[in-house]
C-alpha positions in Angstrom: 79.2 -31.8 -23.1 79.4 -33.6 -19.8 76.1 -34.6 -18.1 74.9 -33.0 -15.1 76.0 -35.0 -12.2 73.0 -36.2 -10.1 73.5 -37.1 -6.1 71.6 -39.9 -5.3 70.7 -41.8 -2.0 68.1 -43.6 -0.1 65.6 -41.3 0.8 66.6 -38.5 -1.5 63.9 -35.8 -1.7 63.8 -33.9 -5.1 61.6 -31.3 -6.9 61.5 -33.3 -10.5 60.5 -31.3 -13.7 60.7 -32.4 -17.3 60.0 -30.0 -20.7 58.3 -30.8 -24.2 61.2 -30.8 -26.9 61.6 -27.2 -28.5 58.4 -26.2 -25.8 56.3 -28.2 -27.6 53.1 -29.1 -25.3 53.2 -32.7 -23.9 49.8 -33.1 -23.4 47.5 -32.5 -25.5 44.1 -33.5 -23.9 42.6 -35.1 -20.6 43.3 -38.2 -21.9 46.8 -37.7 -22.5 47.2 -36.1 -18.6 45.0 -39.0 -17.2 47.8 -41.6 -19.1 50.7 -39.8 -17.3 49.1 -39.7 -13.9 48.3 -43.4 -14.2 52.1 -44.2 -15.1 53.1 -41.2 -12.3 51.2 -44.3 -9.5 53.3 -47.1 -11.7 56.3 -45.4 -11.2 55.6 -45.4 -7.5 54.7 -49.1 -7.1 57.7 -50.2 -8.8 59.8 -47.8 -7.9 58.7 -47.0 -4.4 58.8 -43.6 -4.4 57.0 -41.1 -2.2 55.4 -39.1 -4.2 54.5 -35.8 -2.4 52.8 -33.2 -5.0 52.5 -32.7 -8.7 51.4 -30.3 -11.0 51.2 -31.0 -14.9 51.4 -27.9 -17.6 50.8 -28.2 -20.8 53.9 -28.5 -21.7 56.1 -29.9 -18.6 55.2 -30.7 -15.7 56.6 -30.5 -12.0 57.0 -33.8 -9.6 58.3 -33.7 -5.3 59.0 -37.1 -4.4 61.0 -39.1 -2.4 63.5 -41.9 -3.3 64.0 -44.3 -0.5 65.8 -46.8 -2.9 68.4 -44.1 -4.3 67.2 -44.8 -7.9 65.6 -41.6 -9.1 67.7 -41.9 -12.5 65.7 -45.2 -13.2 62.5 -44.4 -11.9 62.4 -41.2 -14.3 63.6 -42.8 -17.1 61.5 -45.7 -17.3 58.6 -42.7 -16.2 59.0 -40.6 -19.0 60.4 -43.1 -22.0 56.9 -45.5 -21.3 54.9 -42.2 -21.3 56.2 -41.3 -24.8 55.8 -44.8 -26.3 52.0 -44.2 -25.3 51.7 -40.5 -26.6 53.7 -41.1 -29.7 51.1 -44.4 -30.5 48.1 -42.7 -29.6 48.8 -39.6 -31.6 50.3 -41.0 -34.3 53.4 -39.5 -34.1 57.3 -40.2 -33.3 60.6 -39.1 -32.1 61.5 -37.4 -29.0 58.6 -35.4 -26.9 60.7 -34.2 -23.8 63.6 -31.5 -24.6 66.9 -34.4 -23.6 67.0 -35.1 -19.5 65.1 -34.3 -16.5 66.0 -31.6 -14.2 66.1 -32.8 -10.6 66.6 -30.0 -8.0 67.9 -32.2 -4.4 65.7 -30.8 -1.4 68.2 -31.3 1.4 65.7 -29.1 4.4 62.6 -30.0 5.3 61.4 -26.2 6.2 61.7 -26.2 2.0 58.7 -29.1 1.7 56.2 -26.7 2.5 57.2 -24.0 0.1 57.9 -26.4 -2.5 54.7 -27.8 -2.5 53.3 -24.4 -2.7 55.8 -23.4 -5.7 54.0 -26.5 -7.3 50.7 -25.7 -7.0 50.8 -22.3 -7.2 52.1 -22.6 -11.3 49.1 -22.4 -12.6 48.1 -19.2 -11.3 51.7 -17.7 -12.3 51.1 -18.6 -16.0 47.3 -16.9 -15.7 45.6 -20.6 -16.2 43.6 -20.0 -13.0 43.3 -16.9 -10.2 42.6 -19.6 -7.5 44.7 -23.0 -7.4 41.6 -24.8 -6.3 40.2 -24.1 -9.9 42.8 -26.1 -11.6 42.3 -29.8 -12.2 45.4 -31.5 -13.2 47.7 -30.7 -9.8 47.4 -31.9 -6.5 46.1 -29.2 -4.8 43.1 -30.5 -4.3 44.5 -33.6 -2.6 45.7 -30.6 -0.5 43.2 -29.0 0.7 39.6 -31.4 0.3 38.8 -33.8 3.4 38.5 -36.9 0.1 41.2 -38.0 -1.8 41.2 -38.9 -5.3 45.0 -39.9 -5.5 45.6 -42.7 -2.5 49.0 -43.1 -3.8 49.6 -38.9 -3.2 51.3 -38.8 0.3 49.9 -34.8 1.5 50.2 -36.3 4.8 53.7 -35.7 5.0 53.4 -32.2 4.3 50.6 -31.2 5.7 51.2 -32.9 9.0 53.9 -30.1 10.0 51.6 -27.7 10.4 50.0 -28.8 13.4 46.5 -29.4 14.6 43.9 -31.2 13.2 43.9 -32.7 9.4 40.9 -30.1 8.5 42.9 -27.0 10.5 46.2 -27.8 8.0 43.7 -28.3 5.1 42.3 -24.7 5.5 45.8 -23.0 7.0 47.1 -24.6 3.7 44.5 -22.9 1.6 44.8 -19.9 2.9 48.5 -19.9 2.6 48.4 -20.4 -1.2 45.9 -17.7 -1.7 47.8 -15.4 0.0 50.9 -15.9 -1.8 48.9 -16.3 -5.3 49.1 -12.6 -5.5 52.9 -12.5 -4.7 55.0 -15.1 -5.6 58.5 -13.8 -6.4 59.7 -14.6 -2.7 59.1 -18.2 -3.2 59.7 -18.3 -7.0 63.4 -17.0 -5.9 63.6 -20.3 -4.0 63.3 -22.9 -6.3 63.8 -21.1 -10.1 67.2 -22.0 -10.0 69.0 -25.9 -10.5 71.1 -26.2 -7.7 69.9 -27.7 -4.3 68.0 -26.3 -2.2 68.4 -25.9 1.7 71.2 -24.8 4.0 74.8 -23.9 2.5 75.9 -26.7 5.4 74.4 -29.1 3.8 75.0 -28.3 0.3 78.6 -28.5 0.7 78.2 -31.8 2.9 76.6 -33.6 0.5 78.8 -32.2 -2.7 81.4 -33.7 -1.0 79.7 -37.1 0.5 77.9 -38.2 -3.0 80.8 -37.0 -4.9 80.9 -39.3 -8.2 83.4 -42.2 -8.3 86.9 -41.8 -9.5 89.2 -38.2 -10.2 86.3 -35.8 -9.1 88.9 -33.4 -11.8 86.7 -35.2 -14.7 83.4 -34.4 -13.5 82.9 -30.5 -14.1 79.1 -30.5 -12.8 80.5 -31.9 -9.4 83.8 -29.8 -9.2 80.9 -26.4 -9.5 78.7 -27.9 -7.2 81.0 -28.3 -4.4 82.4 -24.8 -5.2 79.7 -23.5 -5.3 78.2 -24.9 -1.7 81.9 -24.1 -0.1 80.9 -20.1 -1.8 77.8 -20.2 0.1 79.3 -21.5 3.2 81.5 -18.9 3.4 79.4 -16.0 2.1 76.6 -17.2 5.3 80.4 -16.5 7.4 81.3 -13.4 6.3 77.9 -11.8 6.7 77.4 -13.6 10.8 80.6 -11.8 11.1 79.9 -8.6 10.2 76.5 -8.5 11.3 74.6 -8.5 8.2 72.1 -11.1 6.3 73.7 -13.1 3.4 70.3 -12.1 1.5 71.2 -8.4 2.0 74.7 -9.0 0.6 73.8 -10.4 -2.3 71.1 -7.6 -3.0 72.6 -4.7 -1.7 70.2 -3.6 0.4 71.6 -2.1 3.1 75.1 -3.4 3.3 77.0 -0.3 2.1 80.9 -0.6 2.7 80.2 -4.0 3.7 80.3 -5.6 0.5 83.7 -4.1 0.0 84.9 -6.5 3.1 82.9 -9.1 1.8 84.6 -8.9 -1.4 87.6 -8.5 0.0 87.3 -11.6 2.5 86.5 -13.9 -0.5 89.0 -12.8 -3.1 91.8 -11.8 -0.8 91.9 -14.3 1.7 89.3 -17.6 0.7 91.1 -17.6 -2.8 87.9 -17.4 -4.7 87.6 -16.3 -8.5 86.9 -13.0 -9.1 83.8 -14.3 -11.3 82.9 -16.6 -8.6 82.2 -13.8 -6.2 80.8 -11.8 -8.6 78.0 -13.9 -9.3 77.5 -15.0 -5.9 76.8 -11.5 -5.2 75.0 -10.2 -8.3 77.3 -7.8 -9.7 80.0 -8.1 -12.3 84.0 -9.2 -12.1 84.9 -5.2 -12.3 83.1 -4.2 -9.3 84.5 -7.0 -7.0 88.1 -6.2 -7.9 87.6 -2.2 -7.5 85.9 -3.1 -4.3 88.7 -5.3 -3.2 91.0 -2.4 -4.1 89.2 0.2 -2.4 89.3 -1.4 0.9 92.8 -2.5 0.9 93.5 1.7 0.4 91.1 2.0 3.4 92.7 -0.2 5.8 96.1 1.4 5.0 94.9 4.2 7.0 92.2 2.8 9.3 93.8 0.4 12.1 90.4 -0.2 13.3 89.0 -1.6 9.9 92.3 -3.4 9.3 92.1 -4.9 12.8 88.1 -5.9 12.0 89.3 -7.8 9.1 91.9 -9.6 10.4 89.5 -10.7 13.5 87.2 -11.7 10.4 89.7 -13.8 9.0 90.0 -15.6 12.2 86.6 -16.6 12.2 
């Protein structure tokens, strides 16, 4: 099975998380948290990296960084193979303890930092650990949201410095911004549960297509569904401008009606897009995009006005 493909270049921003093998818990104690944070500020002296937030679970934990010298693959690596070496001695155990590669999810907005850092701290409150984030030790919430900071190698600066003001004013607006989504998280779980990048379609596609992998792009599978999958995006966002709608509503149905039908029909009939393709895009299944496409094609037959809207669509 082919390896994800990773893009990678200098200054790179990426949510990071990593898994026990089978689920198994990766740390075990204090101790074994303390080790990983101490490695965590290695990585970042010998790697230069930025690091942003973290939050460690029992058993995987989450990392936002920066790479400024493209070399996340390395930094990771040498990260999580020198922190097993040290578990597997001190426990006196061996053999894999993360479940095969990190999962890197590219950050290409910076509206996201904010809500990824907030995704970050906020886990352990979603898996019941904790009803306030502050209560939780081993994240970097507290680097957050306290005037002294125990991690000088944690740069909060960079996200808490968007919110304007003074450094105690983003400290509290921060707090209070965690606390009032720790009783409803789904909006931003949405965001960042998935593995593809996050931040504009535009930019998605862009970079598909700039940090494309070297050689027939036909061999690389993970690169040939990630630019499909941007150019999707790109043109579901144009479909929806054009017939006055939200993407968001699109894909959920909420109010679109008979305009999923031309959305359907714009993508299959005249972008060339799998029937599949569409299908997931928009949440429902292969039969319901091609009766949809059928149904409006019988429509426009005999409605010049919805056969004219299309075609102006098209034109877009």
């Amino acid at each position: 099975m082919a390896r994800p493909w990773r893009i990678q270049f200098p200054d790179a921003v990426y949510h990071v998380t990593a898994r026990g093998n089978k689920r198994a818990d990766i740390f075990l104690d204090d101790s074994d948290r303390q080790t990983f944070l101490q490695l965590l500020e290695q990585a970042g002296e010998r790697y230069k990296l930025h690091l942003f937030a973290f939050c460690l679970m029992s058993n995987h934990y989450h990392l936002f960084l920066r790479t400024p010298q493209a070399n996340l693959s390395q930094a990771m690596h040498w990260l999580n193979v020198t922190y097993t070496v040290r578990f597997n001695r001190r426990h006196r155990t061996d053999g894999h303890l993360l479940q095969g590669r990190f999962k890197a999810v590219l950050i290409t907005d910076e509206n996201h930092w904010q809500h990824l850092s907030v995704y970050l701290h906020l886990n352990p409150v979603r898996a019941g650990l904790v009803k306030d984030p502050a209560d939780y030790f081993w994240s970097s919430f507290r680097e957050y949201t306290r005037p002294r900071p125990r991690f000088l190698w944690l740069q909060s600066r960079a996200i808490l410095g968007s919110y304007g003001g003074t450094e105690s004013h983003q400290r509290r607006y921060y707090r209070q911004v965690c606390q009032a989504l720790a009783g409803n998280q789904e909006a931003i779980w949405d965001q960042f549960r998935g593995q593809g990048p996050a931040g504009s379609p535009e930019s998605l596609a862009r970079l598909a297509e700039k940090y494309r992998p070297q050689g027939n792009p036909k061999t690389v599978p993970h690169y040939r569904r990630a630019r499909a999958r941007g150019e999707l995006t790109v043109a579901l966002h144009r479909v929806a401008e054009g017939l006055g709608v939200s993407a968001a509503n699109l894909q959920k149905g909420r109010g679109a009606g008979p305009f999923r039908q031309m959305a359907y029909w714009y993508l299959v009939s005249r972008r060339g897009y799998p029937l599949t393709e569409v299908g997931r895009a928009l949440g429902v299944g292969v039969s319901a995009v091609s009766m949809g496409v059928k149904r409006l094609e019988q429509r426009m037959q005999n409605d010049r006005a919805l056969a004219k809207r299309m075609r102006d669509l098209c034109e877009m």
